[in-house]
VOBA-1610 file (N, C-alpha, C; in pm, whole numbers, padded with zeros to 5 digits, always signed):
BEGIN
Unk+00082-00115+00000Unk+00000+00000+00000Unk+00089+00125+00000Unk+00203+00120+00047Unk+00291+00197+00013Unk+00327+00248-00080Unk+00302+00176-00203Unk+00358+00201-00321Unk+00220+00248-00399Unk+00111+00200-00352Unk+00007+00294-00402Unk-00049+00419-00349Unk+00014+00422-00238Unk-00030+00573-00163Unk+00094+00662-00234Unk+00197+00630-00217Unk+00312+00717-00292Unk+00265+00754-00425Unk+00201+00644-00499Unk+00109+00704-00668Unk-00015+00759-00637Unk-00049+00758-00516Unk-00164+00883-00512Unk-00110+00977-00479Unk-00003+00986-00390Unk+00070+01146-00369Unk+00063+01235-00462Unk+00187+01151-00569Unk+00247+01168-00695Unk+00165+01221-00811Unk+00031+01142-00836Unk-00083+01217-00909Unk-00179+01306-00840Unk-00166+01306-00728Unk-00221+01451-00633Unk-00165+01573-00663Unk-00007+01532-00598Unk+00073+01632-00644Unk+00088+01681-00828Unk+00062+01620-00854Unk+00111+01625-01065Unk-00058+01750-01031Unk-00174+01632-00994Unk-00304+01710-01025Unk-00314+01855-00974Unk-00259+01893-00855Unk-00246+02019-00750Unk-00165+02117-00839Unk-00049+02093-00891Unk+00007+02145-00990Unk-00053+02160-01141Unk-00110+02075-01230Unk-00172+02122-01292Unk-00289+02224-01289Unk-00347+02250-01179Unk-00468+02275-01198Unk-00377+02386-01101Unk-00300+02405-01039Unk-00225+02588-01029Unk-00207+02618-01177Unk-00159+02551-01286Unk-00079+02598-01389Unk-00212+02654-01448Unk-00321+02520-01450Unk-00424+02605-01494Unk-00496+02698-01443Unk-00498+02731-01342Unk-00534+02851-01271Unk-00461+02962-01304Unk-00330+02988-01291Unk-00236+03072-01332Unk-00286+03138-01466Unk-00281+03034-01546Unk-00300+03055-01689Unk-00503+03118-01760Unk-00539+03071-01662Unk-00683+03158-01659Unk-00695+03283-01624Unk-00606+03298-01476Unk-00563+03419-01443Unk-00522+03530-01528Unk-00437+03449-01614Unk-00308+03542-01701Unk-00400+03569-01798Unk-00515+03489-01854Unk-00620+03524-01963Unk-00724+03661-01929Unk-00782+03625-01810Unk-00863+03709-01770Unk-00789+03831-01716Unk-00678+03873-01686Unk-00638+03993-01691Unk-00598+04041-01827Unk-00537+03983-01900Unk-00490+04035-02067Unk-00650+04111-02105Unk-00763+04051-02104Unk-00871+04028-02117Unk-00959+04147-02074Unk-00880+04155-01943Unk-00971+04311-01871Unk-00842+04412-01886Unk-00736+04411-01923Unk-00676+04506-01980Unk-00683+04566-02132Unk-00764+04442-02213Unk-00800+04557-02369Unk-00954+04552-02334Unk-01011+04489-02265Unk-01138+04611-02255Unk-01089+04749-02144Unk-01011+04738-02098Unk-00982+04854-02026Unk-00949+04962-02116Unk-00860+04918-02207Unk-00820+05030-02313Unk-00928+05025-02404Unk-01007+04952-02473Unk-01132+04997-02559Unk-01217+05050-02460Unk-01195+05073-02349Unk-01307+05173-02286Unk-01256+05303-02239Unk-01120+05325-02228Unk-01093+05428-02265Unk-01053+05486-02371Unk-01037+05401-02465Unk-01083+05483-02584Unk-01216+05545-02622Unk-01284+05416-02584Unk-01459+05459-02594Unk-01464+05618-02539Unk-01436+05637-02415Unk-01458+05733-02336Unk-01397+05868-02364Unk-01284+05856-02456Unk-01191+05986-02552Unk-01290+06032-02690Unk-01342+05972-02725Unk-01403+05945-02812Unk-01525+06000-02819Unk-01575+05956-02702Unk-01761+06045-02649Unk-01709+06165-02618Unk-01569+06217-02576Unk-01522+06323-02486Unk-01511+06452-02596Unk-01455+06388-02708Unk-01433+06433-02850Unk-01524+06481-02905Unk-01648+06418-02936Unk-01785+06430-02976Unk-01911+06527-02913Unk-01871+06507-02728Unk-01932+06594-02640Unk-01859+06724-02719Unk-01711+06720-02714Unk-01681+06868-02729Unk-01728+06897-02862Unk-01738+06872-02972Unk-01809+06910-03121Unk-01926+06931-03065Unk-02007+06858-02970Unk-02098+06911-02979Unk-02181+06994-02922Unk-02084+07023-02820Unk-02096+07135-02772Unk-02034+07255-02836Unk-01940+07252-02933Unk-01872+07349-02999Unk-01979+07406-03067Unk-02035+07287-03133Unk-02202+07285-03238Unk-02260+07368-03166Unk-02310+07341-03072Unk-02418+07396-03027Unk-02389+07566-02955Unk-02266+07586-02944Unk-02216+07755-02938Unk-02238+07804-03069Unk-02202+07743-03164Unk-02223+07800-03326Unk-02350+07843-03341Unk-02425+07671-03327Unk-02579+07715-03337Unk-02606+07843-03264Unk-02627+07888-03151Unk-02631+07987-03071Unk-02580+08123-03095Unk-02461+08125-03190Unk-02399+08207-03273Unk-02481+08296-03364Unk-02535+08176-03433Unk-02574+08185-03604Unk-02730+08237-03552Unk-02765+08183-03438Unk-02938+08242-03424Unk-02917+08409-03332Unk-02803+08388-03263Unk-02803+08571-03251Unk-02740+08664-03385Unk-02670+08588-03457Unk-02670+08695-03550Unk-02752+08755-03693Unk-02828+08619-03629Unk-02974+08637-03766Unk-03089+08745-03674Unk-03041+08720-03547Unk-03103+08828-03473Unk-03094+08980-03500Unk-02949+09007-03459Unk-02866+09129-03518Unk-02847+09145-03654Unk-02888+09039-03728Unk-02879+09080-03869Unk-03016+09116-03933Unk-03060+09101-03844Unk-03261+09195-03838Unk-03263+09324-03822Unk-03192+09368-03734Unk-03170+09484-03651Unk-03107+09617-03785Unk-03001+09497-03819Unk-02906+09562-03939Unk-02987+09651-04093Unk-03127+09524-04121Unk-03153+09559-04196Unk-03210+09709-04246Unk-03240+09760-04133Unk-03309+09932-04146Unk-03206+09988-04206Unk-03027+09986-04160Unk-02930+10038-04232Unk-02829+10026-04349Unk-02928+09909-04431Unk-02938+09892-04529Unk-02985+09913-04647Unk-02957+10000-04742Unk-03007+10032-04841Unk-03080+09968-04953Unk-03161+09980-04999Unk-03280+09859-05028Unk-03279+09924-05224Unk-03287+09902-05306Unk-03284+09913-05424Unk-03445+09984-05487Unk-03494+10039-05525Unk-03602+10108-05550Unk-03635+10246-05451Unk-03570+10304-05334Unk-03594+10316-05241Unk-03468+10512-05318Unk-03423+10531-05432Unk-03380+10577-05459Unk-03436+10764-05443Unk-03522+10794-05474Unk-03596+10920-05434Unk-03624+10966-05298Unk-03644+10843-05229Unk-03657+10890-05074Unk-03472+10920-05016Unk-03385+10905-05065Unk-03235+10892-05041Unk-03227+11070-05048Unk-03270+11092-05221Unk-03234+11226-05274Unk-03316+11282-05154Unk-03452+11239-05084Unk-03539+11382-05069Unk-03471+11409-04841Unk-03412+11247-04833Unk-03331+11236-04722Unk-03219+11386-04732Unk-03147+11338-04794Unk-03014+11467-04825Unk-03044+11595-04824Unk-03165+11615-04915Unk-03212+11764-04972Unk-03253+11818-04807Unk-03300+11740-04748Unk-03372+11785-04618Unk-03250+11806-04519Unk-03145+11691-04511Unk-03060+11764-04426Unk-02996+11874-04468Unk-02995+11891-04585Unk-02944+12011-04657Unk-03020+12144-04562Unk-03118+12155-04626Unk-03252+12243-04583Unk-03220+12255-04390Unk-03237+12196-04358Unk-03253+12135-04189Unk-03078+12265-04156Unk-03014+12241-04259Unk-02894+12316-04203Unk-02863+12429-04274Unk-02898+12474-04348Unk-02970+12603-04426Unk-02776+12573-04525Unk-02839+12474-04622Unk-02671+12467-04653Unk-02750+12418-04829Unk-02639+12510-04955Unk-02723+12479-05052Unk-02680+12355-05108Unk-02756+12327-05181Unk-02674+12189-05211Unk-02772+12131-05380Unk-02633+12069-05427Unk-02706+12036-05533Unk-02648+11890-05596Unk-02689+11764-05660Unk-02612+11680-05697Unk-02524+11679-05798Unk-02426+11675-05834Unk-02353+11716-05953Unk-02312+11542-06033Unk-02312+11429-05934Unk-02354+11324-06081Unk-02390+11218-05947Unk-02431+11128-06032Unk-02452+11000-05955Unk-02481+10874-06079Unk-02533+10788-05983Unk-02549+10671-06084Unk-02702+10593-06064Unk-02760+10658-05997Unk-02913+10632-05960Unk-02954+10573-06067Unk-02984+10617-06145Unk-03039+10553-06252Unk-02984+10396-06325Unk-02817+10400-06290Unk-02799+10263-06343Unk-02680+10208-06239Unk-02742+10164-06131Unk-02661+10140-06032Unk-02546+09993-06058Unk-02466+10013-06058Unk-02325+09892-06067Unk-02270+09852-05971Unk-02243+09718-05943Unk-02152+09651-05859Unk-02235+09679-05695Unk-02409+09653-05693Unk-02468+09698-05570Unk-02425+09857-05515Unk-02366+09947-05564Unk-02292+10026-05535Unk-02387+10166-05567Unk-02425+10267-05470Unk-02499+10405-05545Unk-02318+10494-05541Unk-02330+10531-05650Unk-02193+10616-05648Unk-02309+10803-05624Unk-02255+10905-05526Unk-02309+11015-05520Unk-02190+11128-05520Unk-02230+11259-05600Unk-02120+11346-05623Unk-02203+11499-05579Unk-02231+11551-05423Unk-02303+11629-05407Unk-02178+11770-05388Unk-02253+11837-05443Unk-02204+12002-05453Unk-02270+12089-05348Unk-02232+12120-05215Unk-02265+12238-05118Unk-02173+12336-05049Unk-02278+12419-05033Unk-02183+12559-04977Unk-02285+12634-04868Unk-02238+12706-04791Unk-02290+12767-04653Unk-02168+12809-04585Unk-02202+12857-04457Unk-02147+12894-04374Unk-02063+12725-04278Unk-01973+12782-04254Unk-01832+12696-04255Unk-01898+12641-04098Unk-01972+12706-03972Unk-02071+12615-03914Unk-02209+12471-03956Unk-02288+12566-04046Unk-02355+12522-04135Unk-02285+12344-04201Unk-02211+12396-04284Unk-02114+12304-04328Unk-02064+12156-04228Unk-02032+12187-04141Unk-01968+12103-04065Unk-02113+12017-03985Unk-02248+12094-03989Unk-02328+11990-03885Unk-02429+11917-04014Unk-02400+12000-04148Unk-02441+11865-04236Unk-02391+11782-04251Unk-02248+11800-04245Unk-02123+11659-04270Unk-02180+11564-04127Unk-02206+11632-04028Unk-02257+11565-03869Unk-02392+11484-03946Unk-02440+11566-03951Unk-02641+11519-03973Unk-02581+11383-04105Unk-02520+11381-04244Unk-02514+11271-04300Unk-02430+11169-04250Unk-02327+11226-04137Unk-02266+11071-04094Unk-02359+11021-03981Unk-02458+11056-03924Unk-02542+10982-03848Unk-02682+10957-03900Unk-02704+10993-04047Unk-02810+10921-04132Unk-02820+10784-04132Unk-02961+10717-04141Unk-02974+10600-04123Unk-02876+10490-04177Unk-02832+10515-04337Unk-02757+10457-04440Unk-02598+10464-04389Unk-02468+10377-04404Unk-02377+10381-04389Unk-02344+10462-04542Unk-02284+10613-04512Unk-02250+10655-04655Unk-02074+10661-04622Unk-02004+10582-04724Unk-01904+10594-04729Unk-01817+10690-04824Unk-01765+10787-04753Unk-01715+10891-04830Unk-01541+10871-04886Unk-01578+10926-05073Unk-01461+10881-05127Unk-01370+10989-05150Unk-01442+11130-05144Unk-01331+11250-05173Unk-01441+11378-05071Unk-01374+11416-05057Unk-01426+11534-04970Unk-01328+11679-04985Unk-01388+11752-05078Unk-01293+11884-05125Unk-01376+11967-05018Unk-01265+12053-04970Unk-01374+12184-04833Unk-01285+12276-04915Unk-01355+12400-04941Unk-01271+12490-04964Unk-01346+12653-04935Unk-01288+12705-04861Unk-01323+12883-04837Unk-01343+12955-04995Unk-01487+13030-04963Unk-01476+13113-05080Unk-01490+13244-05005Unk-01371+13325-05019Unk-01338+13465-04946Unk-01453+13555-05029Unk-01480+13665-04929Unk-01532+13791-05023Unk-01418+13912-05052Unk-01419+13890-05146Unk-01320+13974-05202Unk-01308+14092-05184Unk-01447+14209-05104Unk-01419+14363-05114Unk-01364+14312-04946Unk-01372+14252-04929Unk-01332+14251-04721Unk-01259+14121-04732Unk-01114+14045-04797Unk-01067+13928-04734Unk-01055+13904-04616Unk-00995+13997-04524Unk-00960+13967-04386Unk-01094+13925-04258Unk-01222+13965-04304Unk-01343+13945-04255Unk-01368+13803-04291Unk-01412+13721-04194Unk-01406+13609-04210Unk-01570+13591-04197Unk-01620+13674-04114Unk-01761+13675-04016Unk-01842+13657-04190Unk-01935+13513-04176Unk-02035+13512-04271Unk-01995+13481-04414Unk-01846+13461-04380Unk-01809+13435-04486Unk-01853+13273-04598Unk-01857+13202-04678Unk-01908+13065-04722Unk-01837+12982-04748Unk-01838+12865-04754Unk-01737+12750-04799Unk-01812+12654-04839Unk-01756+12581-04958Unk-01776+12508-05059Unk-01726+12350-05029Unk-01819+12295-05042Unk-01801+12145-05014Unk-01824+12010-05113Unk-01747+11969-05146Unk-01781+11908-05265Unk-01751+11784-05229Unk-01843+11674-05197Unk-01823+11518-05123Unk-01888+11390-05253Unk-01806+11305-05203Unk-01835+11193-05355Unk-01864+11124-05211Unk-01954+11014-05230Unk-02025+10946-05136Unk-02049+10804-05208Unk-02016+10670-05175Unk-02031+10542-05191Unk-02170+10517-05111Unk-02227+10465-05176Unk-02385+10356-05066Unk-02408+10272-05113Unk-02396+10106-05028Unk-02438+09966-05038Unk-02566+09950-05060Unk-02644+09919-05193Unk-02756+09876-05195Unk-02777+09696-05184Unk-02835+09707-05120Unk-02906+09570-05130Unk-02991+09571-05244Unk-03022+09436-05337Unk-03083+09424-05471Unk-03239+09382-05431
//
């Protein structure tokens, strides 16, 4: 019996050892195992992190684009609108009038407007006060008028040069305006 208890040791021991090796080796599986789902879940998780931020980037844009369709409502009054050409002239003539300053158009392109563009070439003269709060009154007109030449020039009276009092000045302004079509 000796010699069969020693072969049960022997395949105890062989069995005790196999079944560590296989334990070991299940072990060694199931961690490899929870280390690439560990990394496909943090990838997963870079990934949603990535997407959160687009879409939250998105959604500042969106938020963007609906306030500036807001403000681009607002805009439209100072926009020049295409047909709208006579009420412009009778705009000017009045700040003219409003500042006791004479004024007259010397060319434009009203009639055949190019490149969205009103090209204006107005001729005025008044008193050198006068003068200066029409240049005021058209840069705070509704319309953005962008000015391309602006000649100022003193016209002296000749029996009195040195008298300045009441004297007139001549203003001759070329004026750009964005029409909308």
């Amino acid at each position: 019996m000796n010699k069969n208890f020693l072969k049960q040791i022997k395949i105890f021991i062989f069995l005790f050892v196999f079944l560590d090796i296989a334990i070991a080796f299940g072990i060694y599986e199931v961690e490899q195992l929870i280390q690439t789902k560990d990394t496909e879940i943090k990838t997963y998780l870079q990934d949603l992190e990535r997407k959160s931020r687009g879409s939250q980037n998105l959604k500042e844009a969106l938020a963007k684009v609906r306030s500036t369709k807001i403000t681009m409502n607002d805009y439209d009054r100072y926009v020049f609108h295409s047909g709208n050409e006579l009420v412009l002239i009778k705009d000017i003539e009045d700040i003219a009038i409003k500042n006791k300053v004479t004024q007259k158009i010397e060319s434009s392109n009203l009639d055949n407007i190019t490149n969205n563009t009103i090209v204006l070439t107005l001729h005025s003269s008044g008193t050198f006060a006068n003068i200066l709060n029409f240049l005021a009154d058209l840069e705070n007109y509704n319309y953005f008028l962008q000015i391309n030449s602006l000649d100022f020039n003193p016209i002296y009276n000749l029996k009195d040069p040195e008298n300045a009092v009441g004297s007139t000045v001549e203003l001759r302004l070329t004026l750009n305006l964005y029409v909308n079509p």
